[in-house]
PAKEDO-812855 format. One line per field, with one value per residue (C-alpha): residue number from 1; x, y, z. Coordinates in nm, 3 decimals. Layout:
resi <- c(NUM,...)
X <- c(X,...)
Y <- c(Y,...)
Z <- c(Z,...)
//
This chain:
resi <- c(1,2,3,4,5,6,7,8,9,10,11,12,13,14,15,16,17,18,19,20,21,22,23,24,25,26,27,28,29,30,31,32,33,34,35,36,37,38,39,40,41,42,43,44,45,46,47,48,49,50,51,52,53,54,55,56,57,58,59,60,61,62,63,64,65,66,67,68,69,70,71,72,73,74,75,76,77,78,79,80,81,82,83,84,85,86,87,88,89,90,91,92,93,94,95,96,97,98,99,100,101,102,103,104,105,106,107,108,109,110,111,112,113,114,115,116,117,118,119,120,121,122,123,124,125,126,127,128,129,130,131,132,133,134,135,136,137,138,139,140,141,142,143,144,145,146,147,148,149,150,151,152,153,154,155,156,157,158,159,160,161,162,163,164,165,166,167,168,169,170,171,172,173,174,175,176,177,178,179,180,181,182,183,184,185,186,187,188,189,190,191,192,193,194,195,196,197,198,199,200,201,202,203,204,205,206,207,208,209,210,211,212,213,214,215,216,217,218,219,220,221,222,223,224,225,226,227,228,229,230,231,232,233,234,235,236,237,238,239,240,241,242,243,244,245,246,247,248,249,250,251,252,253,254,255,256,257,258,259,260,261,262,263,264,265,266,267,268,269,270,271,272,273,274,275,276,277,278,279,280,281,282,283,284,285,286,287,288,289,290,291,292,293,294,295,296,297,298,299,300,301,302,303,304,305,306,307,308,309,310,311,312,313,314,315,316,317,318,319,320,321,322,323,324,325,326,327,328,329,330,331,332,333,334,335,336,337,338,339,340,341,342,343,344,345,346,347,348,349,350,351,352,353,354,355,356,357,358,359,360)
X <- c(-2.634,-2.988,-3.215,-3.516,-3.468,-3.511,-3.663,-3.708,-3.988,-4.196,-3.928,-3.802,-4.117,-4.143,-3.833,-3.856,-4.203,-4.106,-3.876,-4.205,-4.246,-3.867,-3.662,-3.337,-3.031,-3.308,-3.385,-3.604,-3.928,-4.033,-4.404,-4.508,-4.351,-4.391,-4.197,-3.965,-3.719,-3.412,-3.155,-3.355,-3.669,-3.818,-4.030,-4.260,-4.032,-4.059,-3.781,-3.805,-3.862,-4.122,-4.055,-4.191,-3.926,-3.898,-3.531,-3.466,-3.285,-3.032,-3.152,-2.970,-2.861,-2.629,-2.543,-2.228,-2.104,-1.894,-1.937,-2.310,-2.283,-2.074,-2.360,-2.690,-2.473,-2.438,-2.777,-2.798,-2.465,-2.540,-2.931,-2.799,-2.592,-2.902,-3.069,-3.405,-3.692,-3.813,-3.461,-3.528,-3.271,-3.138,-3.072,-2.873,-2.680,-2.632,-2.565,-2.841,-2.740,-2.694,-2.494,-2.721,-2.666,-2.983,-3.074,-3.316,-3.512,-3.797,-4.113,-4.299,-4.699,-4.841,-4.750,-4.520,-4.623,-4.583,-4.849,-5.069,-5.030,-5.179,-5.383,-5.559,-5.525,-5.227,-5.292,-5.301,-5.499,-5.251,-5.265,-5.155,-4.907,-4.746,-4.779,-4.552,-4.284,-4.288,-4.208,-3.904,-3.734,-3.748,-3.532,-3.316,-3.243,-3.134,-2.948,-2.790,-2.635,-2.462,-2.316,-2.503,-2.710,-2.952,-2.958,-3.255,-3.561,-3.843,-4.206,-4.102,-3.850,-4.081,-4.315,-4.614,-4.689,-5.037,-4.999,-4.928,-4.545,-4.330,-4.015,-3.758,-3.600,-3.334,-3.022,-2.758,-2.732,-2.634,-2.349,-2.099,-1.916,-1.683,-1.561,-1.588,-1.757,-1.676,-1.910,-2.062,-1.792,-1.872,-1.650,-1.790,-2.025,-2.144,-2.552,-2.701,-3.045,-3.407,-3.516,-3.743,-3.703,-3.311,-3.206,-3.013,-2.687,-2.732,-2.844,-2.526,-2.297,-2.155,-2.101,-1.910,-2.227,-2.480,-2.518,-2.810,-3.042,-3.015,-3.221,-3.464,-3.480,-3.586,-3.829,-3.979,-4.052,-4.231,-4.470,-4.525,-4.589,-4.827,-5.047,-5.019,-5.008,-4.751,-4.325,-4.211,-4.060,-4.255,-4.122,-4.127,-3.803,-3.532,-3.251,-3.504,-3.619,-3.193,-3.181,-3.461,-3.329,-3.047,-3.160,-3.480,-3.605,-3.911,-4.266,-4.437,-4.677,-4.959,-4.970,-5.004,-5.304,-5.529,-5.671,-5.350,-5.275,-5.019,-4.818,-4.826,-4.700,-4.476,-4.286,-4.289,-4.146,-3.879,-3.761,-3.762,-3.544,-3.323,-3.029,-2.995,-2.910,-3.239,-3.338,-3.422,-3.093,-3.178,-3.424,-3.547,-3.653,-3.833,-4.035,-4.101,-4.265,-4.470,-4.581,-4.714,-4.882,-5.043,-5.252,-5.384,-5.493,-5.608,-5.819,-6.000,-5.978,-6.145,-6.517,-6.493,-6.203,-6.019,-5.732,-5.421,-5.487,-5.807,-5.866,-6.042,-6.401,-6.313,-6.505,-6.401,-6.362,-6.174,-5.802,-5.516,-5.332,-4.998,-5.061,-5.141,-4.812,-4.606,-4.725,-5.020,-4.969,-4.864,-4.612,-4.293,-4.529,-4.589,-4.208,-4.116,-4.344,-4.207,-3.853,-3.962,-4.169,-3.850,-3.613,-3.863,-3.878,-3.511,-3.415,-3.616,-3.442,-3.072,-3.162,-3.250,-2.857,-2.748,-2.884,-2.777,-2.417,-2.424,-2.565,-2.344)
Y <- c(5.210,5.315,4.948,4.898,5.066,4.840,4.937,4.581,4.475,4.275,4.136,4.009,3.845,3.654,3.507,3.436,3.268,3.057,2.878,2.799,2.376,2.290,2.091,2.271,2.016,1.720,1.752,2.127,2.110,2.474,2.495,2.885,3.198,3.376,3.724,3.885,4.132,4.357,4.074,3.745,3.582,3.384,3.051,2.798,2.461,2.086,1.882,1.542,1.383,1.594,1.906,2.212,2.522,2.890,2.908,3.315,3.225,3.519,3.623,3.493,3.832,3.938,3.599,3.572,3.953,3.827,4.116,4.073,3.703,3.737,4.000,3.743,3.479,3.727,3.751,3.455,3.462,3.815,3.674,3.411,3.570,3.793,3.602,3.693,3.483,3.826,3.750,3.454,3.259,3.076,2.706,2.652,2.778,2.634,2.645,2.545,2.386,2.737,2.874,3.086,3.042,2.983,3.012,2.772,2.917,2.842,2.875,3.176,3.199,3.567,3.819,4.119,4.493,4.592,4.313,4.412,4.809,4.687,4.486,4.757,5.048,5.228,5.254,5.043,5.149,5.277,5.031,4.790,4.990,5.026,4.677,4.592,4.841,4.761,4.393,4.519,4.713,4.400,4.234,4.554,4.562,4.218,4.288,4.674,4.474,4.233,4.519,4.493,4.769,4.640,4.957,4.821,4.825,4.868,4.745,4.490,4.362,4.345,4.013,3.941,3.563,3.503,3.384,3.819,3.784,4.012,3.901,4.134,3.968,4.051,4.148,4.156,4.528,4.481,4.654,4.402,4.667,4.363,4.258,3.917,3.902,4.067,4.374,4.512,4.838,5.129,5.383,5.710,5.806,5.500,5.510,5.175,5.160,5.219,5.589,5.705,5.496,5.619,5.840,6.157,6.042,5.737,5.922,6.132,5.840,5.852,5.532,5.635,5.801,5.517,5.366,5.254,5.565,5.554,5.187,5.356,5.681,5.364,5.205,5.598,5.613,5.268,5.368,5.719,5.517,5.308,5.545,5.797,5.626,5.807,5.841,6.122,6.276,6.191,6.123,5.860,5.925,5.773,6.010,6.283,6.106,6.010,6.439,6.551,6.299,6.456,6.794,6.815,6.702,6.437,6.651,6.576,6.328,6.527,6.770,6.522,6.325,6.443,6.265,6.009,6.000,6.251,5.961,5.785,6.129,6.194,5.876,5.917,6.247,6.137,5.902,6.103,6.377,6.507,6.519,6.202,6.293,6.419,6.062,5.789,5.673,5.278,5.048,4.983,5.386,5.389,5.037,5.189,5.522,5.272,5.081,5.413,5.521,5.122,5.184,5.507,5.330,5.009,5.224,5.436,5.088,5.213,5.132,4.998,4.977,4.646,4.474,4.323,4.060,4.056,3.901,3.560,3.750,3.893,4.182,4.513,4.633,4.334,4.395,4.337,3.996,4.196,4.468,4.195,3.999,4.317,4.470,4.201,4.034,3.736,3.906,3.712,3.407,3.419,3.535,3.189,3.014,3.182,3.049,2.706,2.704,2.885,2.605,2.299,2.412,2.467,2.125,1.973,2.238,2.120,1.762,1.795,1.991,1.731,1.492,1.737,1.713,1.347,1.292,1.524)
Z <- c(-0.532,-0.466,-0.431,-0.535,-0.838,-1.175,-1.537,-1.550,-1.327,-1.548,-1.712,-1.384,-1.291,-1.593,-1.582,-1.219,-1.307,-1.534,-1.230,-1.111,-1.161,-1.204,-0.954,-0.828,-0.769,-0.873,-0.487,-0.488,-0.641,-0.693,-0.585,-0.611,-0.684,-0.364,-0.405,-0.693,-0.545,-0.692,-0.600,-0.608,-0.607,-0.291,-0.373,-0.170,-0.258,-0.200,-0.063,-0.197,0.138,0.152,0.396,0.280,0.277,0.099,-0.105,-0.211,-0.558,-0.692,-1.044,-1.306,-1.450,-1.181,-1.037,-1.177,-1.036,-0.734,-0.486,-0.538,-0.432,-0.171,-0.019,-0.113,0.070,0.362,0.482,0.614,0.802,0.937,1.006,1.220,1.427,1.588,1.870,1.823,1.667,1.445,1.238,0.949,1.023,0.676,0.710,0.380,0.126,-0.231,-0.567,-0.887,-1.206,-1.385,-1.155,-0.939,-0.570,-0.325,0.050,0.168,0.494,0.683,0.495,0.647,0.623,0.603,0.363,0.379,0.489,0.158,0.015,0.303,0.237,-0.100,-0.016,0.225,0.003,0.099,0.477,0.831,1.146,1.386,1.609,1.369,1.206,1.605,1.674,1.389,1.419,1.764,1.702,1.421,1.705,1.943,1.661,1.593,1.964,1.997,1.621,1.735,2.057,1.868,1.641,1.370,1.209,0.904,0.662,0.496,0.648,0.465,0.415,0.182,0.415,0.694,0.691,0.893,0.972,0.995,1.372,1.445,1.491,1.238,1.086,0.980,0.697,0.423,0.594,0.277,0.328,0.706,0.880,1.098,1.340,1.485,1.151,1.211,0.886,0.538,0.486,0.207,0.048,0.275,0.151,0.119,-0.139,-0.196,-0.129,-0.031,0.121,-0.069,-0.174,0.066,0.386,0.426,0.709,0.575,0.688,0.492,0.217,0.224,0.159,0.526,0.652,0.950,1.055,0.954,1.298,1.548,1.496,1.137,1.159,1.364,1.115,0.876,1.151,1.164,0.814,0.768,1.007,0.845,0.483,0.712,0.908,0.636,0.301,0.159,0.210,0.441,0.037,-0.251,-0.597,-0.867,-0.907,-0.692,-0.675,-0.647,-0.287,-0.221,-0.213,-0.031,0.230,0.249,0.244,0.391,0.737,0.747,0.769,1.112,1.048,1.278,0.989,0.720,0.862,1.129,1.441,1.489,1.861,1.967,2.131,1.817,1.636,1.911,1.867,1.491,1.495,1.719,1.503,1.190,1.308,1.099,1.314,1.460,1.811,1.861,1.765,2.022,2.094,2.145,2.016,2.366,2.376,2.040,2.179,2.503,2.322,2.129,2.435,2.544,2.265,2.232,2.560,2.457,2.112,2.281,2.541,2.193,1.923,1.594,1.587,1.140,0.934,0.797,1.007,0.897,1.138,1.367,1.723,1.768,1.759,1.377,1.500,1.325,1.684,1.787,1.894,1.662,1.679,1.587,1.885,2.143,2.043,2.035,2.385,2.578,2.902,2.678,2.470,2.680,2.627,2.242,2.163,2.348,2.152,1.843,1.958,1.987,1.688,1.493,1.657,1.517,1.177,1.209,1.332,1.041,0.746,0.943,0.847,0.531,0.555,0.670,0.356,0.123,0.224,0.275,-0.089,-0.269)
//
């Protein structure tokens, strides 16, 4: 199954818009369509009480397909067990009056990386681009060491809050190697991932050889699409970009745009190769190459150029919010204050649990 695939995109939408002003379980007011993916769509809700949340609703057309439940309920299970404040931690699970279940979560402000490659035509400043990657390995590091490998990362699944801490959401796709939980089929042959993000043993159908590196093959190509503007294969169609990821290794990005730092293509490159044991081996490695790269691109900041999310001074000089997060002498600072911040909103979603299951 390759994701992110649908001839139905618009339709989708509609349907998932017309949600929008209905009350799920007479105790969800649905506020705002916030984002319509393959699986589900995610909405800014009202609890009756009055507590703000997001709840990612499965689309009604394959709600009723067991095995596709049982992997939309996953996420949040998997999510939960990764001790990291970068992992959206899902406070809730339920069921609406037409039968499609629902994860209620903490209600995230910011937009994704793939709303803000739109929104900035097809391209980040480096610096940004690092800064955010750098934050999704923190998350895969904490996620690898507890055995579980994502298989899905992508810009859509990567969300920036507008305080400069990423999120790596959506992990239905995720691999549990200490089968404490029931995993999505992995026999061989069957491709699941998103065309053009997919490392080539994941590509292949392998999933004795999806491990570790093949998230950071994933982590690679995000930040090619995001310094570069384009995938490391390009084609509109999807099994087109499943085969040249298989077949092909990832161009270097130093010959598809000029000027980028060498650290920054170093580290890029790394990632990207086609056999993964010339990969980083860890999260930790990949992060550390970053960190490098960061002081050579904080010590040469672009003089112009828009910002995902700018310093205090909103200077088009000024430093980016997601860079000084990621790697500034505040970094163990802010990811605290991300815990606590995480824990609060948690807390409040647990007792509105708590009423649900009391009421019912």
């Amino acid at each position: 199954m390759l994701r992110g695939v649908s001839g139905s995109t618009g339709d989708l939408h509609q349907r998932s818009l017309a949600r929008v002003g209905r009350t799920l379980n007479n105790k969800w007011r649905i506020d705002r369509l916030l984002e319509v993916g393959g699986m589900g769509a995610v909405y800014e809700v009202t609890h009756r009480n009055g507590r703000r949340a997001a709840i990612k609703l499965l689309h009604a057309h394959i709600a009723f397909n067991p095995e596709v439940r049982k992997r939309f309920l996953r996420e949040g299970y998997v999510a939960n067990k990764i001790d990291h404040p970068g992992a959206l931690a899902i406070l809730d699970d339920d069921v609406a009056e037409d039968g499609c279940p629902f994860l209620v979560m903490e209600l995230l402000v910011g937009e994704s990386l793939a709303g803000a490659l739109t929104r900035f035509g097809g391209r980040l400043p480096p610096i940004d681009a690092v800064g955010i990657a750098a934050q999704v390995l923190e998350v895969l590091e904490a996620a690898h060491g507890s055995g579980i490998i994502h298989r899905d990362i992508k810009p859509g699944n990567i969300f920036i809050t507008t305080s400069g801490h990423t999120k790596l959401l959506d992990f239905g796709l995720a691999r549990v190697r200490d089968g404490m939980l029931s995993l999505v089929p992995t026999a061989a042959g069957v491709v699941m991932g998103t065309p053009g993000y997919m490392a080539p043993e994941q590509a292949r159908g392998l999933p004795d050889e999806i491990d570790a590196r093949s998230d950071l093959f994933a982590v690679g190509a995000v930040l090619f699409r995001a310094i570069s503007g384009r995938r490391i294969h390009e084609s509109p169609v999807a099994m087109d970009l499943a085969l040249a990821a298989m077949r092909e290794p990832a161009p270097s990005l130093g010959h598809v745009v000029a000027g980028v730092e060498p650290a920054v293509v170093r580290a890029i490159d790394t990632a990207l190769a086609f056999d993964k044991g010339a990969r980083w081996q860890t999260a930790r490695e990949m992060f550390e190459a970053l960190r490098a790269s960061y002081g050579r691109l904080s010590a040469n900041p672009p003089q112009h150029g828009a910002r995902v999310l700018r310093g205090p001074a909103e200077r088009g000089d000024a430093p980016s919010l997601i860079a000084q997060v990621a790697f500034g002498p505040e970094h163990d600072k802010a990811l605290a204050a991300e815990r606590e911040r995480a824990r609060e909103a948690a807390q409040g979603l647990s007792i509105i649990s708590l009423e649900l299951e009391s009421e019912s």
